[in-house]
N, C-alpha and C positions, 0 to 999 in steps of 0.2 A: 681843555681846548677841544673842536670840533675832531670826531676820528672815526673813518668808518667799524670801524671795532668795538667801540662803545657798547655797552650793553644795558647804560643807564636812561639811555631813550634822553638824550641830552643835555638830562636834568644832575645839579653836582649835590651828589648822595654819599651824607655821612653815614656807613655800612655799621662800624660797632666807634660808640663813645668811648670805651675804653677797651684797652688790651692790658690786663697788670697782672705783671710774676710781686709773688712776695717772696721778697727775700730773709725776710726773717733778721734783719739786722746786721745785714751784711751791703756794701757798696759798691758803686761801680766808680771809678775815682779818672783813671784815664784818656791821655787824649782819645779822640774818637775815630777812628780808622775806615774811610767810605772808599769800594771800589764800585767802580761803573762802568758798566757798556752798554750797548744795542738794546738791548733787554731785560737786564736785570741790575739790580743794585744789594751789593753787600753791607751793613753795618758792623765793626767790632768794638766792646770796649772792655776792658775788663777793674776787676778789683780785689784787693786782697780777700781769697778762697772763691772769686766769681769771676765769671765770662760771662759774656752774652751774645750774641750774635741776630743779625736782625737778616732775612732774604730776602726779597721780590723778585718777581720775575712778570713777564710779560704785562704789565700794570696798564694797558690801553684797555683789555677788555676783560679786565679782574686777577686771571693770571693766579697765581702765589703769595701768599706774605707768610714769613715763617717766623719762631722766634727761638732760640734754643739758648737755654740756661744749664749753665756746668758749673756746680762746685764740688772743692776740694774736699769736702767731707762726704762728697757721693749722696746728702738730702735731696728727698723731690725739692721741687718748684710747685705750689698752685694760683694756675693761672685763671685771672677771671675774665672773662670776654662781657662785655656788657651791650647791647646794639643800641643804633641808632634810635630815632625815634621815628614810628612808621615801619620801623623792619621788625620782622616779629621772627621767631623757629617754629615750627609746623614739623608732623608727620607724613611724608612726602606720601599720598595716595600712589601715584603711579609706580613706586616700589613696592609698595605693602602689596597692590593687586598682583605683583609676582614673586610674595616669599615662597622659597625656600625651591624656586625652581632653579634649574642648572642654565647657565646660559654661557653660551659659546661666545669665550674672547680672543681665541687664536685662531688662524687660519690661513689663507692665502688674498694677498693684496691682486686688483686687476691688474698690477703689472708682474704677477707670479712671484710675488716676493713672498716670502713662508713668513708668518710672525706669531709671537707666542706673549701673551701676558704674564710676566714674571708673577711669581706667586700664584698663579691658577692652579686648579684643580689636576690631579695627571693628566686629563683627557677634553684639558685645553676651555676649560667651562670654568663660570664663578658662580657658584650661589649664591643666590639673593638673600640678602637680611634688612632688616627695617634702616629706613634713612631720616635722618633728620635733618632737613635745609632750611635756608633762613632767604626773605623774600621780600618785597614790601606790594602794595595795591594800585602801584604808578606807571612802574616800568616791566611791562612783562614778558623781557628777556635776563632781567634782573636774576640772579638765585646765583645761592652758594651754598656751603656747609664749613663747621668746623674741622680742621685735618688735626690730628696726633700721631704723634708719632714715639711708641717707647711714653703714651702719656693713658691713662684713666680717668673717663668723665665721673664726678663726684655727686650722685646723685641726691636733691635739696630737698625731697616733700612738696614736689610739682606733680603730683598723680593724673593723667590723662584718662580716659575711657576714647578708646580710638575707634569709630565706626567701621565696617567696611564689609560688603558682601560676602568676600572671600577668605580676608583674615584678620577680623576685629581684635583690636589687643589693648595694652594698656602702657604707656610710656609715661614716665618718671624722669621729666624734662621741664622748666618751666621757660614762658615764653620771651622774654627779653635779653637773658644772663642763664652763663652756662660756666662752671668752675672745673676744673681739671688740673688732675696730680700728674706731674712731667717729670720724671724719670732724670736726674743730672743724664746732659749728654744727648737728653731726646728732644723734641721740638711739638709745641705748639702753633698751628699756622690755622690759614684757611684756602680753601680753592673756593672757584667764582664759575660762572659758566655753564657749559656745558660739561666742564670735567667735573662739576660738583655733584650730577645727573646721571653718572656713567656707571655701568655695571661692570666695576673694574675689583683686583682684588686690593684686599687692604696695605695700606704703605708698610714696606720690610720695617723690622724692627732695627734701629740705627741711633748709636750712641757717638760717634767720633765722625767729625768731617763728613756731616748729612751732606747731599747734595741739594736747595730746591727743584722740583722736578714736577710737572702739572703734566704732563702729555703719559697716556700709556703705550707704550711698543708694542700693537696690538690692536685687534678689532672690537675694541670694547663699546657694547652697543647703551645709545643712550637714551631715556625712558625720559627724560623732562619734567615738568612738574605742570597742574594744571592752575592756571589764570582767568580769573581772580583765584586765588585760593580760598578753597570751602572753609566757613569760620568752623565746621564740625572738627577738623585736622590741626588747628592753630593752637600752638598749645599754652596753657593758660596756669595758675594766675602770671603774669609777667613776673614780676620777683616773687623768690622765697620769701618765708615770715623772717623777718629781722631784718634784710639783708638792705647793708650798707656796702659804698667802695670802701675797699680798703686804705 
């Protein structure tokens, strides 16, 4: 529905075709447990040795969606994210032009409010490290990234050569489908936005009753990405060799 918050420029955009935990032979059997309010929406269900848990939060203008697998034998989870069609992952230029600089996320709010980015550096800064967000060529307020949490992205045989005046490098990412080992007890999501853009620090590691959470408590400053996206930064080939859904 129409919302000034939208960030899809109107248009109704399938973000990733698929999201799949393997479970490796295990089930979720339970009725299905949904809480709701204002803003966000919980999922539960579980099954002999698994739980699952599903999050969203602020879903008008991308907001959160998390997913976090627990089981009793304490196994990862690897999850595949697959995207839509038209939405591709790219190496975000406007971050690479400022690896490995320090950048100031704490500070004082103009109404004199002191604030500190959890996990920052002692002296209230976050170093920059390369970003991967995913985007498409329609809407361009559109962008996001994959979030993990307590999870490792499993790198496939997507080799990049990434341009850049300042700090060219090489990412081992391909463009469509991204897989990640998740930690029983940690989570899988994604942020949308402007929080996908921010130079904020990376999410705490958290195994038990995560919270979703998209905002930093913090002046975390945000670099954007640039529109259209250069095809030199899209990373390619879209799938690994072999690669089927599971």
């Amino acid at each position: 529905m129409p919302n000034p918050l939208d960030i899809m420029g109107g248009r109704r955009t399938i973000v990733f075709a698929d999201k799949i935990p393997d479970h490796r032979g295990l089930a979720l059997s339970s009725d299905v447990s949904v809480d709701i309010n204002s803003e966000s929406l919980v999922i539960q269900r579980t099954g002999p040795g698994l739980s699952m848990k599903i999050q969203a939060k602020d879903c008008a203008n991308g907001g959160v969606f998390q997913m976090e697998p627990e089981r009793t034998d304490g196994a990862v989870t690897v999850f595949t994210h697959v995207l839509g069609d038209g939405v591709f992952y790219f190496d975000n230029p406007n971050v690479r032009d400022r690896l490995g600089e320090n950048i100031p996320c704490s500070g004082i709010l103009a109404d004199g409010t002191p604030v500190f980015c959890k996990g920052a550096n002692p002296d209230g800064t976050v170093t920059v490290t390369a970003r991967v967000n995913f985007a498409n060529d329609v809407s361009d307020q559109f962008v996001g990234r994959d979030s993990p949490q307590a999870a490792a992205r499993i790198a496939k045989g997507c080799p990049n050569s990434i341009p850049n005046p300042f700090h060219p490098g090489t990412v081992n990412h391909c463009g469509g489908v991204s897989q990640w080992s998740v930690a029983s007890g940690g989570r899988m999501g994604q942020v949308m936005g402007e929080d996908s853009t921010e130079i904020a620090p990376a999410a705490k590691v958290c195994t038990a009753n995560c919270t979703a959470q998209n905002q930093v408590q913090g002046k975390a400053v945000v670099v954007g990405f640039p529109f259209p996206v250069p095809d030199a930064v899209r990373l390619q080939p879209r799938f690994f060799s072999g690669f089927a859904l599971p």
